[in-house]
mmCIF file as Biopython writes it, N, C-alpha, C and O atoms, coordinates in Angstrom:
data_model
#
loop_
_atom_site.group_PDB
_atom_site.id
_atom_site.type_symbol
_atom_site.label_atom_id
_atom_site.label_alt_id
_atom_site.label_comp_id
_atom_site.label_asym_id
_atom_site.label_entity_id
_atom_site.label_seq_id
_atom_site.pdbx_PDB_ins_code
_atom_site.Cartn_x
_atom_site.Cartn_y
_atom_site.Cartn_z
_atom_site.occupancy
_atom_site.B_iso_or_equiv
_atom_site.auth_seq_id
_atom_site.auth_asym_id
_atom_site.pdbx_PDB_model_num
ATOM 1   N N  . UNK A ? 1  ? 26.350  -29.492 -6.399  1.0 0.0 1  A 1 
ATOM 2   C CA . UNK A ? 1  ? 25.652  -28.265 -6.745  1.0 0.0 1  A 1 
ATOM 3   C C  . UNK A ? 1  ? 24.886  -28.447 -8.061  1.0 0.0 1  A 1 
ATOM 4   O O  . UNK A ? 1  ? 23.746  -28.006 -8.203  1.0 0.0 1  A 1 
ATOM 5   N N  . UNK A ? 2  ? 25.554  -29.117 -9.025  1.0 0.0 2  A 1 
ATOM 6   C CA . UNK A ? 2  ? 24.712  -29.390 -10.516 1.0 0.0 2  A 1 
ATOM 7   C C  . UNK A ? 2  ? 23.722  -30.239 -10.290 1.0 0.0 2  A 1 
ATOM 8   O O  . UNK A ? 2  ? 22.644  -30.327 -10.878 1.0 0.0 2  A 1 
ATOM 9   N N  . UNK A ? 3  ? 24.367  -31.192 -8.934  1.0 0.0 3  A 1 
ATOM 10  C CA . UNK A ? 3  ? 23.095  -32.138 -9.032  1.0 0.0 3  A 1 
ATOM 11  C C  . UNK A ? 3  ? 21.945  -32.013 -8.519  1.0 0.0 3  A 1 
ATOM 12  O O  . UNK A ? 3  ? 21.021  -32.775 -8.803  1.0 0.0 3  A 1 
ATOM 13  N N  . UNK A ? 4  ? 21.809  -30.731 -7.437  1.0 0.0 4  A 1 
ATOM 14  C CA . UNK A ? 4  ? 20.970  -30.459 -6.876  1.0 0.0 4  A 1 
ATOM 15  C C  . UNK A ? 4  ? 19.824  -29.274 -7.940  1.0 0.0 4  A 1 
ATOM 16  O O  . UNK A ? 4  ? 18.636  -28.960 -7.857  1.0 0.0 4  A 1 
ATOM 17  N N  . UNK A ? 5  ? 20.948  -28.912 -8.875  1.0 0.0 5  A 1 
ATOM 18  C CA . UNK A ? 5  ? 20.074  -27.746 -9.729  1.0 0.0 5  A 1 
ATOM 19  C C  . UNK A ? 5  ? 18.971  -28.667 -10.547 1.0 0.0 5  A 1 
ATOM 20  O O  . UNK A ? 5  ? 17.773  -28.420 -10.688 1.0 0.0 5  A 1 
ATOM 21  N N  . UNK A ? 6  ? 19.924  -30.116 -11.186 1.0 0.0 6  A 1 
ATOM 22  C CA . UNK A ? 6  ? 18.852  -31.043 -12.231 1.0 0.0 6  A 1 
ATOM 23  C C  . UNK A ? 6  ? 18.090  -31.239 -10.978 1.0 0.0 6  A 1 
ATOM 24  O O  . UNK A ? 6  ? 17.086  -30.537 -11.101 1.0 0.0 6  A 1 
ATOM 25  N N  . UNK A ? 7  ? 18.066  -31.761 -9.985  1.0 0.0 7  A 1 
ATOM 26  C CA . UNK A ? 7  ? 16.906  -32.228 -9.246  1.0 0.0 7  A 1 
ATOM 27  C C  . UNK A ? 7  ? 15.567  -31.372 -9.199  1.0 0.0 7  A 1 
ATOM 28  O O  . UNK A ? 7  ? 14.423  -31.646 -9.561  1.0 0.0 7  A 1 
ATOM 29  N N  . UNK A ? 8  ? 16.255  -29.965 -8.484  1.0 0.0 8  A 1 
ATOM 30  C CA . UNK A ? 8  ? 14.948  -29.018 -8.964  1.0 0.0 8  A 1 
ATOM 31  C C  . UNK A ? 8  ? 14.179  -29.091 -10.455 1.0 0.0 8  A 1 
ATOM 32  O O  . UNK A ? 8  ? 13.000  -29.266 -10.761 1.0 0.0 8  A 1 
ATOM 33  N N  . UNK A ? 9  ? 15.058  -28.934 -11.017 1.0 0.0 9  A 1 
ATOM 34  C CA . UNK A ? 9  ? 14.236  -28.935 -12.336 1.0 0.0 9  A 1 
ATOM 35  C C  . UNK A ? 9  ? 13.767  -29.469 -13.285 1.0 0.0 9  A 1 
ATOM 36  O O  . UNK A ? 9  ? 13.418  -28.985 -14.362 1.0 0.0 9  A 1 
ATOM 37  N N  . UNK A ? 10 ? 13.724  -31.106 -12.697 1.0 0.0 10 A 1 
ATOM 38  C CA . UNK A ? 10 ? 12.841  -31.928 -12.801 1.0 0.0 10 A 1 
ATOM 39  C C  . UNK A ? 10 ? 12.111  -32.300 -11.878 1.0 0.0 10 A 1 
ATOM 40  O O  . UNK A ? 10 ? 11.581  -33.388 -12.106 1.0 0.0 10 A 1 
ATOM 41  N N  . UNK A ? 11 ? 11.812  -31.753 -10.731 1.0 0.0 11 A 1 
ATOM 42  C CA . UNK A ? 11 ? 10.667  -31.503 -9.882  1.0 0.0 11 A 1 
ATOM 43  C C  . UNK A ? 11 ? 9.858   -30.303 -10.649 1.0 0.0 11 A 1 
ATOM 44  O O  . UNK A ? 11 ? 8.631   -30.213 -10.593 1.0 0.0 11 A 1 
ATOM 45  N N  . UNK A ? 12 ? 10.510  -29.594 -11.213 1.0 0.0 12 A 1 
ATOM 46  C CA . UNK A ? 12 ? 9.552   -28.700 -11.590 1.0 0.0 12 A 1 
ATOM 47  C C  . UNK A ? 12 ? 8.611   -29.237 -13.466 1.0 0.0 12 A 1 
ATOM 48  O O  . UNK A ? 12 ? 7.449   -28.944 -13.746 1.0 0.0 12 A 1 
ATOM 49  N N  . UNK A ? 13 ? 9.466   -29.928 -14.272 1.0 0.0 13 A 1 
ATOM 50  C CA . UNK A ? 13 ? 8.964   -30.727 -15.380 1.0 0.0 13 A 1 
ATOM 51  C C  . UNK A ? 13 ? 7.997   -31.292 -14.970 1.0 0.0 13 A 1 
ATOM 52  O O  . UNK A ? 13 ? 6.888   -30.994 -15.413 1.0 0.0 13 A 1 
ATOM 53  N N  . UNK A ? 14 ? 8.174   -32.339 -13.933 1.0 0.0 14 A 1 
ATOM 54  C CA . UNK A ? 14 ? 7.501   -32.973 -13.503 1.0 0.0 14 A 1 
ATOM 55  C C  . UNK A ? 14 ? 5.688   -33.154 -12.830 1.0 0.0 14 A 1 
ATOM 56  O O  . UNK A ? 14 ? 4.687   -33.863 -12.937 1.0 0.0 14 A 1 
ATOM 57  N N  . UNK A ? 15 ? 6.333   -31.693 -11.971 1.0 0.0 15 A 1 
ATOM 58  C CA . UNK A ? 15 ? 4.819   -30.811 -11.794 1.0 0.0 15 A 1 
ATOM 59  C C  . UNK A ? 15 ? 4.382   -29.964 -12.620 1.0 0.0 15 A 1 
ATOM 60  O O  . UNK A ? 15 ? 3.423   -29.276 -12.272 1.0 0.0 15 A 1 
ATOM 61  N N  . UNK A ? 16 ? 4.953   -29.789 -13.908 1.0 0.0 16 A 1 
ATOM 62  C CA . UNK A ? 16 ? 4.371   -28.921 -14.803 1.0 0.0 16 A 1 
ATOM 63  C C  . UNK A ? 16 ? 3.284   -29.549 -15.394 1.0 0.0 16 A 1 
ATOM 64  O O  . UNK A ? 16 ? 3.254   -30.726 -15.033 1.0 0.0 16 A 1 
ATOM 65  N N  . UNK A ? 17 ? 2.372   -29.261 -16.154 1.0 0.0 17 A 1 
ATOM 66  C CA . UNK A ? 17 ? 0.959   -29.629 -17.412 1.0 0.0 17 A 1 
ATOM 67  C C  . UNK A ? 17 ? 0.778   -28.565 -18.631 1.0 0.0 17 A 1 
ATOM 68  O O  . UNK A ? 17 ? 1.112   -27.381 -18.574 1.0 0.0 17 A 1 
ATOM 69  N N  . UNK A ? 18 ? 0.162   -29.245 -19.787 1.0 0.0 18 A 1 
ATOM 70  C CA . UNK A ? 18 ? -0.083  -28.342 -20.763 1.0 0.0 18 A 1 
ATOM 71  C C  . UNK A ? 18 ? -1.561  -27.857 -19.830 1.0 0.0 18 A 1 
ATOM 72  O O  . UNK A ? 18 ? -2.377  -28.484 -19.153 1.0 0.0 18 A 1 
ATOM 73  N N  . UNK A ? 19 ? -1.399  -26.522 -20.183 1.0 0.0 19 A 1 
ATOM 74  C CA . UNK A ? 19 ? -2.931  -25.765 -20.036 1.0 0.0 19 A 1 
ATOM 75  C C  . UNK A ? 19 ? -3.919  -26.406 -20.468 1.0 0.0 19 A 1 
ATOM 76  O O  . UNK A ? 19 ? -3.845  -27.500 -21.026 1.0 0.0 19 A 1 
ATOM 77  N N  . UNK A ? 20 ? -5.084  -25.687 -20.217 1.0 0.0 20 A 1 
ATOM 78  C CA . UNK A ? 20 ? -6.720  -26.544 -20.825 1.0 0.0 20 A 1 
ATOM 79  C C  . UNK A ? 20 ? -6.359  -25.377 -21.806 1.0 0.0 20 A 1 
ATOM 80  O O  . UNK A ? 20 ? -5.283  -24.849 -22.086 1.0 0.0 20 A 1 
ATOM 81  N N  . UNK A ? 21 ? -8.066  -25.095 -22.365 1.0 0.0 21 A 1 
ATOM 82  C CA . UNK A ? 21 ? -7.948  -24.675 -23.855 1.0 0.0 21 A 1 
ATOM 83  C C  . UNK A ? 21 ? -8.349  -23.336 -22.817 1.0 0.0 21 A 1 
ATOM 84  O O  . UNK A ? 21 ? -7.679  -22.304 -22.849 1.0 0.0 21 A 1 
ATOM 85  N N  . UNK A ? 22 ? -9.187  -23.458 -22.169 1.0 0.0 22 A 1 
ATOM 86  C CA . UNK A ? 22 ? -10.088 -22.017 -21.182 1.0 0.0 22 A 1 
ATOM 87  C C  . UNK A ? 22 ? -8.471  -21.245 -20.820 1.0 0.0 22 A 1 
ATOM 88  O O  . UNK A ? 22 ? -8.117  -20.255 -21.461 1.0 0.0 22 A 1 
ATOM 89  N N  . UNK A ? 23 ? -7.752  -21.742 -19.921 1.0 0.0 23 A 1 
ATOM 90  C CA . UNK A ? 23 ? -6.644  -21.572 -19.185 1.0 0.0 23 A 1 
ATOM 91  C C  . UNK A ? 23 ? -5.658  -20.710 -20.218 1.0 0.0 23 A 1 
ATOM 92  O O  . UNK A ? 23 ? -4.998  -19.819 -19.684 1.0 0.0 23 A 1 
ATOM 93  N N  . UNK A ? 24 ? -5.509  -20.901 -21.636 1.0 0.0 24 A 1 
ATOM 94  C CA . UNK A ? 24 ? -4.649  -20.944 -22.489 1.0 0.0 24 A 1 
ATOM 95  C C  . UNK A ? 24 ? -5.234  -19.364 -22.802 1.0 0.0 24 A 1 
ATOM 96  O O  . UNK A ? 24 ? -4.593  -18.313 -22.806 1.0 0.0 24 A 1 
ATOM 97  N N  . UNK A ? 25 ? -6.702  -19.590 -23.063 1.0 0.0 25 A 1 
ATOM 98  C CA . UNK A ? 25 ? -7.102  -18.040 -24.160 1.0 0.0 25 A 1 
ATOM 99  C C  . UNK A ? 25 ? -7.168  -17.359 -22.921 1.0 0.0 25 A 1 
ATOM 100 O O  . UNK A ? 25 ? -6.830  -16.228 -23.270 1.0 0.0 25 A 1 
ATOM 101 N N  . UNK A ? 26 ? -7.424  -17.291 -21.455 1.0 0.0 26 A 1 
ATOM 102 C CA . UNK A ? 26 ? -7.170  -16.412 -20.476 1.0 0.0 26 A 1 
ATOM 103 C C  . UNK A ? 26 ? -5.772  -15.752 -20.641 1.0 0.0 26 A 1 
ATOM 104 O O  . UNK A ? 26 ? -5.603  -14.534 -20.597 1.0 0.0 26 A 1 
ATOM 105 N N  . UNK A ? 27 ? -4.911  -16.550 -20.809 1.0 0.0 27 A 1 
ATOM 106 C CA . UNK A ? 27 ? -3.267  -16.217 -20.584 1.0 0.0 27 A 1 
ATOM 107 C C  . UNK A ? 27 ? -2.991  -15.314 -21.289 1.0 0.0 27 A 1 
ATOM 108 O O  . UNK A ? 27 ? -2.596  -14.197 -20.958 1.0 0.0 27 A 1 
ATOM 109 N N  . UNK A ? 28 ? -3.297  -15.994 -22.969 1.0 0.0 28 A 1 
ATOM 110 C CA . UNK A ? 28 ? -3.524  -15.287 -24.198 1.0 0.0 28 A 1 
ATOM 111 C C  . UNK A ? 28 ? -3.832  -13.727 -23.910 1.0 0.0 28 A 1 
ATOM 112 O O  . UNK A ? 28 ? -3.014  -12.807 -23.936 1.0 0.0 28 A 1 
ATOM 113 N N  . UNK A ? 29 ? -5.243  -13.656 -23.624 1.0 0.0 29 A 1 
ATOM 114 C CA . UNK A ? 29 ? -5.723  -12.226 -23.509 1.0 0.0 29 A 1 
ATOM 115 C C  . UNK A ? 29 ? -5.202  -11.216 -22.704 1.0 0.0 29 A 1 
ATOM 116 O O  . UNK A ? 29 ? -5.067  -10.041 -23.045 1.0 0.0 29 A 1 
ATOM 117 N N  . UNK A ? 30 ? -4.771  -11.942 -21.102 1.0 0.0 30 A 1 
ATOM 118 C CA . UNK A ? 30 ? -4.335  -10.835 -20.397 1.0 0.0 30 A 1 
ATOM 119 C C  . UNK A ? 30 ? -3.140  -10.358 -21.044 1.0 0.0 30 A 1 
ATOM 120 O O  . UNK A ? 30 ? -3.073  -9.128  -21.038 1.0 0.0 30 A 1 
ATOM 121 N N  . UNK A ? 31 ? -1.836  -11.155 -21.796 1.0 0.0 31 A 1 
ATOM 122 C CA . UNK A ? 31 ? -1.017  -10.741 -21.967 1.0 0.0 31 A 1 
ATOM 123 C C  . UNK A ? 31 ? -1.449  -10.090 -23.226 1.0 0.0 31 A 1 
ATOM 124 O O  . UNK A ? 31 ? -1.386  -8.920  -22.847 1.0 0.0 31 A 1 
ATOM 125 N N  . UNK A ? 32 ? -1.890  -10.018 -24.599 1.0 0.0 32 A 1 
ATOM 126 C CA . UNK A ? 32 ? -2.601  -8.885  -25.083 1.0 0.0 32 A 1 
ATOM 127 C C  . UNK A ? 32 ? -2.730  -7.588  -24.740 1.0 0.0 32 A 1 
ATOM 128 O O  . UNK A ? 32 ? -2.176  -6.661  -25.331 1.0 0.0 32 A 1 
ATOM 129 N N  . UNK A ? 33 ? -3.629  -7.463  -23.560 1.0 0.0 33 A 1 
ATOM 130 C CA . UNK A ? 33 ? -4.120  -6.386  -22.866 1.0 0.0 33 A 1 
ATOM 131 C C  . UNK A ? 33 ? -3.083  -5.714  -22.440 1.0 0.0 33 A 1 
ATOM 132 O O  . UNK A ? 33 ? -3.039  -4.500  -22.642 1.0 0.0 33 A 1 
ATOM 133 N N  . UNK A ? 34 ? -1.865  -6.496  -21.649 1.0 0.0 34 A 1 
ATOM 134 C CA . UNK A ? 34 ? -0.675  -6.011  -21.146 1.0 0.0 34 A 1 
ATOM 135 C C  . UNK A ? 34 ? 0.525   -5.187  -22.748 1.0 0.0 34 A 1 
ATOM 136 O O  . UNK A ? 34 ? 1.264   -4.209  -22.862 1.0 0.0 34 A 1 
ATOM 137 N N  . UNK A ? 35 ? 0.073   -6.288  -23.620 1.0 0.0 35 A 1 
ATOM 138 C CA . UNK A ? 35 ? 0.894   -5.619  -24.471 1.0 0.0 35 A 1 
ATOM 139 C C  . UNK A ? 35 ? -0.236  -4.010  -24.452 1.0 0.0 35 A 1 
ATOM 140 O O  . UNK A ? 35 ? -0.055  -3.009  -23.759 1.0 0.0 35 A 1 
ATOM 141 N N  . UNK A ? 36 ? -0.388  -4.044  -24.589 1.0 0.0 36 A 1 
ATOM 142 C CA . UNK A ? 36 ? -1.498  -3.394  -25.844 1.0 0.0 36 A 1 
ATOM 143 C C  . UNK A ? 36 ? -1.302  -1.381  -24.748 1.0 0.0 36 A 1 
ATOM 144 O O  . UNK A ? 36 ? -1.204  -0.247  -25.217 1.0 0.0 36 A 1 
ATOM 145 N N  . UNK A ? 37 ? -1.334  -1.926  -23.120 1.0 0.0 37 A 1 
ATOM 146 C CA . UNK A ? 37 ? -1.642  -1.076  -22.569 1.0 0.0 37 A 1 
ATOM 147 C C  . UNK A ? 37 ? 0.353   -0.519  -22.383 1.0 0.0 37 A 1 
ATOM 148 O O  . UNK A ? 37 ? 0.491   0.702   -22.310 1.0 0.0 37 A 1 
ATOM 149 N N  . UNK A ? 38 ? 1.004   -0.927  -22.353 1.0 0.0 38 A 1 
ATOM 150 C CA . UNK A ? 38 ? 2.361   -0.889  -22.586 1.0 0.0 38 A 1 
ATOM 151 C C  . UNK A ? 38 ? 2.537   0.258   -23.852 1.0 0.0 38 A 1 
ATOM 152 O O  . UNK A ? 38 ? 2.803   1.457   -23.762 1.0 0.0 38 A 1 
ATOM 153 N N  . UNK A ? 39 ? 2.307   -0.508  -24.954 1.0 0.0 39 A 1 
ATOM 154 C CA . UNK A ? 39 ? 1.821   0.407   -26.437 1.0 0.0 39 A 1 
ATOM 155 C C  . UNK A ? 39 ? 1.414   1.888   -26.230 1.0 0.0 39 A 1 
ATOM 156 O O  . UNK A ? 39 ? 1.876   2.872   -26.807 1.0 0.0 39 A 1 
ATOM 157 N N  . UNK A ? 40 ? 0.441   1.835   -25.273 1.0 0.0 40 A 1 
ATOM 158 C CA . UNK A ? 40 ? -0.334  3.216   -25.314 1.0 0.0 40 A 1 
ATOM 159 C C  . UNK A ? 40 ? 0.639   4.170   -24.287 1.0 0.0 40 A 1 
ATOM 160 O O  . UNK A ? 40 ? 1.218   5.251   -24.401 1.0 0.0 40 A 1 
ATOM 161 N N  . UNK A ? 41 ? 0.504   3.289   -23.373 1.0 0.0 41 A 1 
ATOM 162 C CA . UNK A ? 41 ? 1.756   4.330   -22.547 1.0 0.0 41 A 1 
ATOM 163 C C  . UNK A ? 41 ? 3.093   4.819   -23.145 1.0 0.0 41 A 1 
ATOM 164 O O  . UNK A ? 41 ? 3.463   5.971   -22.922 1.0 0.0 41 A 1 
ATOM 165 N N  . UNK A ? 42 ? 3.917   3.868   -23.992 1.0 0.0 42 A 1 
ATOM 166 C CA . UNK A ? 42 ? 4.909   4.274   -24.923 1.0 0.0 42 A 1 
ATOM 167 C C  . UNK A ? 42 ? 4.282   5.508   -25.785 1.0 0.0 42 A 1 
ATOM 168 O O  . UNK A ? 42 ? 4.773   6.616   -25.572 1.0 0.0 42 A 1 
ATOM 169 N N  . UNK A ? 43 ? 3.318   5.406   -26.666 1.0 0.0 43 A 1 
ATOM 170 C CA . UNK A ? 43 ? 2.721   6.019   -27.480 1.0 0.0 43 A 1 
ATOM 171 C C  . UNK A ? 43 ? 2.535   7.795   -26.779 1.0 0.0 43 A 1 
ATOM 172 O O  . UNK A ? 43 ? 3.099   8.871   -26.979 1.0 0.0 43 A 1 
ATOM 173 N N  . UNK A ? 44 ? 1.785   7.462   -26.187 1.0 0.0 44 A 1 
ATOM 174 C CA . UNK A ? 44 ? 1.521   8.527   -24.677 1.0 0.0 44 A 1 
ATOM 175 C C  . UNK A ? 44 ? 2.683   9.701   -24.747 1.0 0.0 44 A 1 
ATOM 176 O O  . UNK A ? 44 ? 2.646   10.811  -25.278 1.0 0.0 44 A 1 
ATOM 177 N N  . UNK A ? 45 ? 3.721   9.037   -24.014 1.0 0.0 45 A 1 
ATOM 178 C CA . UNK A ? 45 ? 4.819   9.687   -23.967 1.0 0.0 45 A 1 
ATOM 179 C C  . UNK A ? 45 ? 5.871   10.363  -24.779 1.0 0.0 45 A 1 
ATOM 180 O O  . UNK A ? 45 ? 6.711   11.223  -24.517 1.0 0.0 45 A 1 
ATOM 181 N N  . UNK A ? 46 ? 5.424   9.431   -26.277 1.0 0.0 46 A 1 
ATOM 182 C CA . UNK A ? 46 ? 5.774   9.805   -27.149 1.0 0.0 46 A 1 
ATOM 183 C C  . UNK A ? 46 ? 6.023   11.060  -27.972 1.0 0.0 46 A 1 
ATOM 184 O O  . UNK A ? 46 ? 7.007   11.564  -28.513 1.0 0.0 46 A 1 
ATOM 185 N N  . UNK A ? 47 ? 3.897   11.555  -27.769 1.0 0.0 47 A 1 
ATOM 186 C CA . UNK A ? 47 ? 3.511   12.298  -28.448 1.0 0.0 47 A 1 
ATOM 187 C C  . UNK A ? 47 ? 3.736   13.644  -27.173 1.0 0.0 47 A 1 
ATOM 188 O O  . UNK A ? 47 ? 3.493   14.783  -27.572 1.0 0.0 47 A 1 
ATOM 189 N N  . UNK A ? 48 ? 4.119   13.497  -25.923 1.0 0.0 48 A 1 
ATOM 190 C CA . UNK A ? 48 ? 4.271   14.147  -24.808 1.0 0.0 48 A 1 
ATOM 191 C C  . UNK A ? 48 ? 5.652   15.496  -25.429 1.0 0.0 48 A 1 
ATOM 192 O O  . UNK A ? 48 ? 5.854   16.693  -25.636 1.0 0.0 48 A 1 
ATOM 193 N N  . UNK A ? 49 ? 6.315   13.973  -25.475 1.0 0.0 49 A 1 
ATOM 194 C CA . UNK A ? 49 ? 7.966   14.651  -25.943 1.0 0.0 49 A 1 
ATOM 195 C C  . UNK A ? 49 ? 7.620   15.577  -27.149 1.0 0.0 49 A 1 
ATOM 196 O O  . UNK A ? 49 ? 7.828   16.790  -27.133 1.0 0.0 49 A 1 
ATOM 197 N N  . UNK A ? 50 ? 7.121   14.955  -28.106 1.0 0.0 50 A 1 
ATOM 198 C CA . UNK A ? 50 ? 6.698   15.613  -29.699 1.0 0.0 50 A 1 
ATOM 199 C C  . UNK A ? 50 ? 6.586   17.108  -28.866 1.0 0.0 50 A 1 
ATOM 200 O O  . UNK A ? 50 ? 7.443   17.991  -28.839 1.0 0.0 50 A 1 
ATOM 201 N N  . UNK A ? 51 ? 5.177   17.097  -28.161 1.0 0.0 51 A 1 
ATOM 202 C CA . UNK A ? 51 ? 4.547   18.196  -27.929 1.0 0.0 51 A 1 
ATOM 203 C C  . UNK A ? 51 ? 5.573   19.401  -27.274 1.0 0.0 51 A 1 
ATOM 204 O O  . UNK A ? 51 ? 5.441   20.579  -27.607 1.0 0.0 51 A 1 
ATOM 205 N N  . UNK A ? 52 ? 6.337   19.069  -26.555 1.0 0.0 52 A 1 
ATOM 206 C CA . UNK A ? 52 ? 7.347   20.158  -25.493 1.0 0.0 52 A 1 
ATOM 207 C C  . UNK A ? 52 ? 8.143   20.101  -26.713 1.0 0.0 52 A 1 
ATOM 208 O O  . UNK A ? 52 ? 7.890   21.216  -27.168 1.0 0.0 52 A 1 
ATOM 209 N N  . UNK A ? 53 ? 9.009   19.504  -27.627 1.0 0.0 53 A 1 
ATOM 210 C CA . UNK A ? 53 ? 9.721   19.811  -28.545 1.0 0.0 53 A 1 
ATOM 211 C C  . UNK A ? 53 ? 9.389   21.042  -29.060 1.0 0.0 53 A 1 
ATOM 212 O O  . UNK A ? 53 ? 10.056  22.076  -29.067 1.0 0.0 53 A 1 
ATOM 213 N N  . UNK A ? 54 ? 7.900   20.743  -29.642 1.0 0.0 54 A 1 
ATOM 214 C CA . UNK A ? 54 ? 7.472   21.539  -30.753 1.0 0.0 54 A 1 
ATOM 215 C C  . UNK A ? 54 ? 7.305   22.946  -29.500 1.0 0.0 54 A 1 
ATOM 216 O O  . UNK A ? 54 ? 7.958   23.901  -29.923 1.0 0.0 54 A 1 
ATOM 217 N N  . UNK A ? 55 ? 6.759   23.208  -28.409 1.0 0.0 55 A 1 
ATOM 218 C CA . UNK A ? 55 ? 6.758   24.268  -27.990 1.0 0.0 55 A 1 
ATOM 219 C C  . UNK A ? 55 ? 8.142   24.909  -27.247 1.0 0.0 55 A 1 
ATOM 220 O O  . UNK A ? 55 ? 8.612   25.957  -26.804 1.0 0.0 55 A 1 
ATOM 221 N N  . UNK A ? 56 ? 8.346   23.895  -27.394 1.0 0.0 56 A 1 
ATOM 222 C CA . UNK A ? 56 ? 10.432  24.700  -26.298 1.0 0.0 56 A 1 
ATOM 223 C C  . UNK A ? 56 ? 11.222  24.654  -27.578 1.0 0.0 56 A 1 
ATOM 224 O O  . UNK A ? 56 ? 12.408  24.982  -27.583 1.0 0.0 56 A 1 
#
């Protein structure tokens, strides 16, 4: 069973590569964007709660 787990996962080392530089700032950005839109939705909800507080 262990030996079959190292096998996978040096099939997978193996087929892995460092990114290009293009590949890298794509990755970069979407996950950005993902943070960023995460942020606003937290934020969002935030000021949601604030708001029913302040009126209930």
């Amino acid at each position: 069973m262990i030996q079959k787990t190292l096998k996978e996962w040096n099939r997978v080392i193996r087929l892995s590569r460092k990114p290009k530089k293009n590949e890298f700032i794509m990755i970069a950005k979407i996950t950005g964007m993902g943070i960023l839109v995460v942020g606003a939705v937290g934020f969002v909800i935030r000021m949601l709660i604030q708001l029913f507080q302040t009126v209930l």
